[in-house]
C-alpha positions in Angstrom: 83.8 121.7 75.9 84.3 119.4 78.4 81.5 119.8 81.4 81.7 117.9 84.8 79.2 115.7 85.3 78.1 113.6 88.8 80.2 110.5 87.5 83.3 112.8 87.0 82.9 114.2 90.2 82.7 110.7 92.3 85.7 109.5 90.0 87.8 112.5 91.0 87.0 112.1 94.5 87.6 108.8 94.7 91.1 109.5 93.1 91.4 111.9 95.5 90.9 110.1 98.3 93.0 107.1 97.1 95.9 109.4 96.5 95.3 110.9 100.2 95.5 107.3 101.3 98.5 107.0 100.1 100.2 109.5 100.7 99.2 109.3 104.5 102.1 107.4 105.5 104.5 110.1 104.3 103.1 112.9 106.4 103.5 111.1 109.6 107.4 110.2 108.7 108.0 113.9 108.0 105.4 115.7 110.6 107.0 113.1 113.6 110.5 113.7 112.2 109.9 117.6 112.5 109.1 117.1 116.5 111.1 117.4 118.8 111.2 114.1 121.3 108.8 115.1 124.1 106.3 116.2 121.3 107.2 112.8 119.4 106.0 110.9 122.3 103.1 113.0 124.1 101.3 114.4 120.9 99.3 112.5 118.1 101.2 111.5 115.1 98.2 113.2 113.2 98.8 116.6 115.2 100.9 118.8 112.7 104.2 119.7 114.4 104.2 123.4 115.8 107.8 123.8 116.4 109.5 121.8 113.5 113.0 121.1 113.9 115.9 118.9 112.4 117.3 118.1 115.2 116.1 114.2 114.9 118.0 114.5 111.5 121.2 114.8 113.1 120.8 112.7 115.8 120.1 109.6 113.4 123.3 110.9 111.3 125.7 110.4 114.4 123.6 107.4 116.4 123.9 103.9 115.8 124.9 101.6 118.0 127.0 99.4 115.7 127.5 101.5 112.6 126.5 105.2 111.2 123.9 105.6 109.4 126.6 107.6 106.3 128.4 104.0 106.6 124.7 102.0 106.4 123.9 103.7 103.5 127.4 103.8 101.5 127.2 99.6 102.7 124.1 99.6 101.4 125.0 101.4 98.0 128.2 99.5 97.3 126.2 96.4 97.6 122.7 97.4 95.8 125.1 99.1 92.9 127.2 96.3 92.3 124.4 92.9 92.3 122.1 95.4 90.2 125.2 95.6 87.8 126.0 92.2 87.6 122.3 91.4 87.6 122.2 93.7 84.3 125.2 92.5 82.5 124.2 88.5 83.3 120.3 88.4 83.2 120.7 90.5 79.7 123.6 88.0 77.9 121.6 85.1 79.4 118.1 86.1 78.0 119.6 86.9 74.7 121.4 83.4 74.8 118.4 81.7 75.3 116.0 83.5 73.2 118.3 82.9 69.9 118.5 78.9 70.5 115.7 76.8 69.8 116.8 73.2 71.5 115.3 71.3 74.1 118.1 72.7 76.4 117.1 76.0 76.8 114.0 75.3 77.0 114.8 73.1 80.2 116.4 75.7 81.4 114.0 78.9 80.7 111.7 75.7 82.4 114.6 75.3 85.2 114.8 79.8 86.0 111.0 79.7 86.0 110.7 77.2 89.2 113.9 79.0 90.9 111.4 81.9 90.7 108.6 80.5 92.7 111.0 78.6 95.4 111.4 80.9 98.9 115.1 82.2 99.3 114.8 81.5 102.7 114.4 77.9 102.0 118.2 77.6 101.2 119.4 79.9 103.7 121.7 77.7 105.7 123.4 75.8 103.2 124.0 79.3 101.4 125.3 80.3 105.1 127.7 77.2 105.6 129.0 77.5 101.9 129.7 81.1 102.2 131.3 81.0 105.9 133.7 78.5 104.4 135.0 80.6 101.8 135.1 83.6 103.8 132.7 85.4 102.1 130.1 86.4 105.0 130.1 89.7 106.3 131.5 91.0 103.2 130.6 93.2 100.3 131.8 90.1 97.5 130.1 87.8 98.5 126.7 89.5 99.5 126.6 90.8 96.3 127.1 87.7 94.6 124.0 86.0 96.7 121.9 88.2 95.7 123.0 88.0 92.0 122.7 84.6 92.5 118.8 84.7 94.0 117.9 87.4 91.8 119.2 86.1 88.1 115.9 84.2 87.4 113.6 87.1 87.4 116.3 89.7 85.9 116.5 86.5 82.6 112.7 86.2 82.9 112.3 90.6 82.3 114.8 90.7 79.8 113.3 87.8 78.0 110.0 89.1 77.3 111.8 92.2 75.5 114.7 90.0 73.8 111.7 88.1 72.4 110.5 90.9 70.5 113.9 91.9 68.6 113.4 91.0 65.5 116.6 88.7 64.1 117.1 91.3 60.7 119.0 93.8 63.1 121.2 90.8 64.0 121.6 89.3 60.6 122.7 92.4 59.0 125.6 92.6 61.5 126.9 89.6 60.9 127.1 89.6 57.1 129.2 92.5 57.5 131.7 90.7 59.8 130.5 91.1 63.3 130.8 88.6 66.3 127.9 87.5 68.2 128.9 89.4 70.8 129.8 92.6 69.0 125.9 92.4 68.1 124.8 91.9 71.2 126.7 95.1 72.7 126.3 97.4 70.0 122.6 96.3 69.1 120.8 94.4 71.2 121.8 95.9 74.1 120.6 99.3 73.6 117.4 98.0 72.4 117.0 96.3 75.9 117.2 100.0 77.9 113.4 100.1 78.5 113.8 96.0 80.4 117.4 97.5 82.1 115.7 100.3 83.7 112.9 98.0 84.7 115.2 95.1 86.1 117.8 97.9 87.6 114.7 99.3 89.8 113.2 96.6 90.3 115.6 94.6 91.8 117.4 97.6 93.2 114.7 98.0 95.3 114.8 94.9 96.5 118.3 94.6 97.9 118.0 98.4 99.2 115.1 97.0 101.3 116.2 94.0 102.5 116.8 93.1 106.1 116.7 89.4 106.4 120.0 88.7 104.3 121.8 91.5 105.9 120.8 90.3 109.4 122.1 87.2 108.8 125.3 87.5 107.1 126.0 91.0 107.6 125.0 91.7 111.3 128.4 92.5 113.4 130.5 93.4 110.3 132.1 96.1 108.6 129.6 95.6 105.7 126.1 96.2 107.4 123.5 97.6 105.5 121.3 100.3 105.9 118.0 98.3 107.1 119.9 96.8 110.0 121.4 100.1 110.9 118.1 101.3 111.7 116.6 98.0 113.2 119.9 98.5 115.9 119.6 102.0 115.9 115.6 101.5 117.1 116.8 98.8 119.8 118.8 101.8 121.1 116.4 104.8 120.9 113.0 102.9 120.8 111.6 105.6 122.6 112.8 108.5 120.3 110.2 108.3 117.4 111.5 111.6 115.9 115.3 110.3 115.3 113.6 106.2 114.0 111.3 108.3 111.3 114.2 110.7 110.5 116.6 107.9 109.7 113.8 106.1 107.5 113.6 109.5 105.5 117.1 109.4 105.3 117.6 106.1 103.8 114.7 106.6 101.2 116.4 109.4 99.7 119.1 107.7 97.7 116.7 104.8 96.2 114.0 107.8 95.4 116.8 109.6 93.3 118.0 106.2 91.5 114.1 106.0 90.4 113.2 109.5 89.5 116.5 108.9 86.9 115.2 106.0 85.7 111.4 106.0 85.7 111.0 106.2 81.8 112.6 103.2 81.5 110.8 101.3 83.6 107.6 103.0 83.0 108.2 101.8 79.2 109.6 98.4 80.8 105.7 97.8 81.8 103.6 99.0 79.0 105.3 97.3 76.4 108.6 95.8 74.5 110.6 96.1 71.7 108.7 97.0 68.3 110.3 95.6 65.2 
């Protein structure tokens, strides 16, 4: 039987308070959200709200003072969507690629994605400006996408690999002495075996585009194409004194990437605690 002793008791507490701690953040985006905008600015954001209302919540929906925060967010969906699928379908052929071949090549360039990893984004910035303007690809949903394919491909190869490591090569050997092309394996096989490091790299760089307001200030600021982050960061310029309507948008735009994880938290719960068993 199990019995509580002094050292369960601080542990749970602890916990307890931990998960308070976190959680703290949360309650003053929904309690100042709730208030209306005299209460948003004279009471404490720790006061609960007595007269909640949604009003806020409608108010970010139609403001914005150079886009909506509906087209922000489809922007921002189109664009998140579309790099996390091309970071899928590239980072996963590429690992595979390089895990199967054994010559000093790929191992200058698993060397080569390693380094990319460590180097700042922002480092490149304006030649990845200049280049981009030329072709006519800033302020659009193309070539956003493929810049953040582009920054994003080492890390997606360097997930995948750890897990494309772990396949043994008997599932891949069988195939082919029953006729199959490389590729055929690699779709019908080891693809499917990779679901646990797709879930993880989908999230994991889905969140990072969803949350990014550097790149979309920079080559998406003034066009049809801006992203949800900017949205808000014009939509505060506007209505810095209306707390209520700043948090409501916030809650707003966390909605879609708090859906995208609760569908795909096995798979990147199982993406951290281990790979492939053979």
């Amino acid at each position: 039987m199990f019995r509580y002793t002094k050292k369960t008791l601080l542990r749970e507490a602890l916990l307890i308070l931990v998960a308070l701690i976190f959680l703290l953040p949360f309650y003053f985006l929904i309690n100042l959200a709730l208030k209306n905008g005299n209460d948003a600015l004279t009471t404490s954001a720790m006061q609960l709200v007595t007269n909640p209302t949604l009003d806020a919540f409608g108010q970010a929906i139609r403001g914005g003072r150079q886009a909506t925060l509906m087209d922000g967010m489809l922007n921002s969906i189109i664009i998140t969507a579309g790099s996390v699928l091309v970071l899928v379908a590239v980072g996963s052929i590429s690992a595979y690629t390089l895990s199967r071949r054994t010559g000093k090549l790929s191992k200058a360039a698993m060397g080569l994605i390693l380094v990319t990893m460590v180097l700042p984004a922002q480092a490149a910035i304006i030649p990845i400006y200049v280049g981009m303007r030329n072709v006519g690809l800033v302020g659009t949903h193309a070539g956003t996408i493929i810049m953040y394919a582009g920054a994003l491909l080492p890390i997606s190869i360097f997930l995948y690999m750890g897990f494309t490591n772990g396949i043994a090569r008997d599932y891949e050997e069988a195939a082919q002495i029953d006729g199959a092309s490389r590729f055929t394996v690699f779709r019908k096989i080891i693809f499917p075996l990779l679901s646990p490091a797709t879930g993880t790299v989908a999230i994991f760089t889905g969140l990072i585009v969803w949350n990014d307001f550097f790149t979309g200030l920079i080559f998406l600021n003034g066009s049809d194409a801006v992203t949800l982050p900017v949205v808000i960061y014009n939509f505060v310029g506007e209505s810095v004194s209306q707390w209520n309507v700043i948090f409501a948008a916030i809650i707003i735009s966390m909605i879609p990437i708090l859906a995208f994880f609760l569908v795909a938290q096995k798979q990147f719960i199982q993406g951290f605690t281990g790979g492939v068993k053979s």
